[in-house]
DOVEXVEX-30595 format. One record per residue (C-alpha): residue number from 0; residue in three letters; x, y, z. Coordinates in pm, 1 decimal. Example, Ala and Ser with C-alpha at 12.3 -4.5 7.8 and 13.67 -1.06 7.14 Angstrom:
<rs>
<r><k>0</k><r>ALA</r><x>1230.0</x><y>-450.0</y><z>780.0</z></r>
<r><k>1</k><r>SER</r><x>1367.0</x><y>-106.0</y><z>714.0</z></r>
</rs>
This chain:
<rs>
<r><k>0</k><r>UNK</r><x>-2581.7</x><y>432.9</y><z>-986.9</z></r>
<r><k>1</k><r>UNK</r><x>-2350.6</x><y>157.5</y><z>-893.4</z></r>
<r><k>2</k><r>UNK</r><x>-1991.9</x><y>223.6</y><z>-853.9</z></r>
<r><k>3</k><r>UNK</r><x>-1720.4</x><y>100.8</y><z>-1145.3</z></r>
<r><k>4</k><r>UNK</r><x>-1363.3</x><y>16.5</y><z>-1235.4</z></r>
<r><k>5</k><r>UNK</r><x>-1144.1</x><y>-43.0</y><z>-896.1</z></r>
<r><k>6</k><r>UNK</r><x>-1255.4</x><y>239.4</y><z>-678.1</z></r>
<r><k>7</k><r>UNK</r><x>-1148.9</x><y>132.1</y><z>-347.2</z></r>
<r><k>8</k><r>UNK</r><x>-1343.8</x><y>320.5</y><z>-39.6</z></r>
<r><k>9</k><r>UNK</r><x>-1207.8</x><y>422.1</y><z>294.0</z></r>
<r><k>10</k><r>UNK</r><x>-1364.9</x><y>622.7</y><z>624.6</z></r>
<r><k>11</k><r>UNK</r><x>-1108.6</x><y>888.4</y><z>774.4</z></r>
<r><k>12</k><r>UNK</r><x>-1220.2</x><y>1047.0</y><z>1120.2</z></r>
<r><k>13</k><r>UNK</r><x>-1124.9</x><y>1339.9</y><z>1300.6</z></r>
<r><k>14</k><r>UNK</r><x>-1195.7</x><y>1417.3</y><z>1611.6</z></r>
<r><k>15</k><r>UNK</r><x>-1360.0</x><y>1717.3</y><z>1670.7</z></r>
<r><k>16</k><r>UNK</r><x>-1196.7</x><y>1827.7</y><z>1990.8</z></r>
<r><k>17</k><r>UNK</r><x>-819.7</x><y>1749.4</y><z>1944.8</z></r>
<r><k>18</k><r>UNK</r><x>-806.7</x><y>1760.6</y><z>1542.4</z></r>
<r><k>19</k><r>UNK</r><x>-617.9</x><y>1389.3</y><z>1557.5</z></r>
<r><k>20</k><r>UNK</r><x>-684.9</x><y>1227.0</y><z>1244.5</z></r>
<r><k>21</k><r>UNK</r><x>-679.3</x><y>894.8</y><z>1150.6</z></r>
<r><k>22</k><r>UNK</r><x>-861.7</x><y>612.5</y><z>940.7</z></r>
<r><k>23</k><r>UNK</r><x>-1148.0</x><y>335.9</y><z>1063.4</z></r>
<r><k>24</k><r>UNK</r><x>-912.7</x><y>4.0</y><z>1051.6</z></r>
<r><k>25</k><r>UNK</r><x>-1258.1</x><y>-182.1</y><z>1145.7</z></r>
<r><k>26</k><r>UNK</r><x>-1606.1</x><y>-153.7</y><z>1374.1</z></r>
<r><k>27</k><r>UNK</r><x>-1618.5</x><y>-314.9</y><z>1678.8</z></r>
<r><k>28</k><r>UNK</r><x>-2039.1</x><y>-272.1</y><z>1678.2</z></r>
<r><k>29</k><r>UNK</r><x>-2077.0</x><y>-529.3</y><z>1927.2</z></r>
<r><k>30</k><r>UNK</r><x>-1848.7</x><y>-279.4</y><z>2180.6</z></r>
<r><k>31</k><r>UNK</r><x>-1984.8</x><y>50.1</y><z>2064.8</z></r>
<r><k>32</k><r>UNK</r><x>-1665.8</x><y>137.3</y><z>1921.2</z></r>
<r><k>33</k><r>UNK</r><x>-1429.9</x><y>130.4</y><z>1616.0</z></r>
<r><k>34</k><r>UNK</r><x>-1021.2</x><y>55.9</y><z>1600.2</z></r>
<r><k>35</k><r>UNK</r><x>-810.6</x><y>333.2</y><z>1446.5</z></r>
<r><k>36</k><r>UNK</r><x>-519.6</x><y>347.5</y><z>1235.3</z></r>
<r><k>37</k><r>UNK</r><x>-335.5</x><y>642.5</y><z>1121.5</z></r>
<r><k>38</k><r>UNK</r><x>-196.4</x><y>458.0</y><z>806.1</z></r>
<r><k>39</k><r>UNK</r><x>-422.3</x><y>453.4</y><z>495.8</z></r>
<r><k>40</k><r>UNK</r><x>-323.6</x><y>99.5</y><z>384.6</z></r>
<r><k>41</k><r>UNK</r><x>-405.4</x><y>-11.8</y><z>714.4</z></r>
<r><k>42</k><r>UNK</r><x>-796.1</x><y>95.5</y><z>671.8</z></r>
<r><k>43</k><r>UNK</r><x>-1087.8</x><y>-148.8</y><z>632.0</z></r>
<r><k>44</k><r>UNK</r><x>-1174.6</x><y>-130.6</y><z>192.3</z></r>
<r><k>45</k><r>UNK</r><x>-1561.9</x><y>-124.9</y><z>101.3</z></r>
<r><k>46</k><r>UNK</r><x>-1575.3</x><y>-199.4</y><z>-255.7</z></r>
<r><k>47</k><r>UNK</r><x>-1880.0</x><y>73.4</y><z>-296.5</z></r>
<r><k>48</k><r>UNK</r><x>-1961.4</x><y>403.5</y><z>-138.0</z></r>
<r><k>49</k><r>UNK</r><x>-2281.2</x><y>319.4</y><z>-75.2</z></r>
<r><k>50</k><r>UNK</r><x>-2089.7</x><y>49.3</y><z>131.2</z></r>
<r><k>51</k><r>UNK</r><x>-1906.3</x><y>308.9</y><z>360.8</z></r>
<r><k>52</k><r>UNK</r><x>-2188.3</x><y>528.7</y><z>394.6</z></r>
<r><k>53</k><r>UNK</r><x>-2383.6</x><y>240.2</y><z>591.0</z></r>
<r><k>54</k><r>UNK</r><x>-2041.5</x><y>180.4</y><z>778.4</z></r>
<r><k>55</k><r>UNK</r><x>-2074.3</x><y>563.1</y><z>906.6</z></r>
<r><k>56</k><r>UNK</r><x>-2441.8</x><y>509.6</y><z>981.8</z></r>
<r><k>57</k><r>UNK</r><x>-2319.2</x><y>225.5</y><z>1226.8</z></r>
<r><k>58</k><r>UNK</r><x>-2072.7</x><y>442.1</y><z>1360.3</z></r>
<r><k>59</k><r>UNK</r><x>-2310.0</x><y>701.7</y><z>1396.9</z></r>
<r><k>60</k><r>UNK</r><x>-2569.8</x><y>441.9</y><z>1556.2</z></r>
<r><k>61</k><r>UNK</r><x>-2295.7</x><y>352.1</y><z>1850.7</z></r>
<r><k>62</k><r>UNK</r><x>-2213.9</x><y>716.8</y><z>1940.5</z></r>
<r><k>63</k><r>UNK</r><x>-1875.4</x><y>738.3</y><z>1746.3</z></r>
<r><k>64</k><r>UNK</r><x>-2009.0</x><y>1062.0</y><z>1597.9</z></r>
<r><k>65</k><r>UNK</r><x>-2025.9</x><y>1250.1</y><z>1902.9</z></r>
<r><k>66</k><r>UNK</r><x>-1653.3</x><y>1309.0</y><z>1944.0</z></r>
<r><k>67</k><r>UNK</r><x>-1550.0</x><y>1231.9</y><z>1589.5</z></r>
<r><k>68</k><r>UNK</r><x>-1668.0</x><y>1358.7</y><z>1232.3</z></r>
<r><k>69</k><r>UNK</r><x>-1668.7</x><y>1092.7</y><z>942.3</z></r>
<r><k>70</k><r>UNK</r><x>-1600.7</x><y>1139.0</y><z>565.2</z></r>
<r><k>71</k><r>UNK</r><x>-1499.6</x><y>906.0</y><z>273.8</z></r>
<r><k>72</k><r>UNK</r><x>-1211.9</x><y>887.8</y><z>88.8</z></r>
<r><k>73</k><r>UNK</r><x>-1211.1</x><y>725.5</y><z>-260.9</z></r>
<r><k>74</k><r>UNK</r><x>-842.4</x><y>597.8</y><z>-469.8</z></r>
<r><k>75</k><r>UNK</r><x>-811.3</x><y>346.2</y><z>-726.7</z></r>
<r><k>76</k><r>UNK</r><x>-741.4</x><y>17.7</y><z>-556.8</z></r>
</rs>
């Protein structure tokens, strides 16, 4: 089922030892890591959620799960 309207996707981490949280600004998979921002505007948009899922699967892929745990957030863009 493909996503409708404006529904505008974003990737909040937290890491699992200090609690920080924050949002994925973009990926860096190249480097094997990803650049933070703690303001929600400020976090890279994926138009579906199918989109962000494969975004954590990358993040997952360069070890960024280890210290962090990903989920989704969805608002109307």
């Amino acid at each position: 089922m493909s996503d409708s309207g404006n529904r505008i996707y974003i990737i909040k981490w937290i890491n699992k030892y200090s609690n920080e949280v924050g949002y994925v600004r973009y990926i860096k998979e190249e480097k094997k890591h990803f650049v933070n921002t703690y303001d929600r505007s400020d976090a890279e948009k994926y138009r579906t959620k199918e989109k962000a899922e494969m975004a954590i699967d990358v993040l997952n892929q360069i070890g960024e799960g280890k210290m962090n745990q990903f989920s989704i957030e969805c608002y109307l863009g």
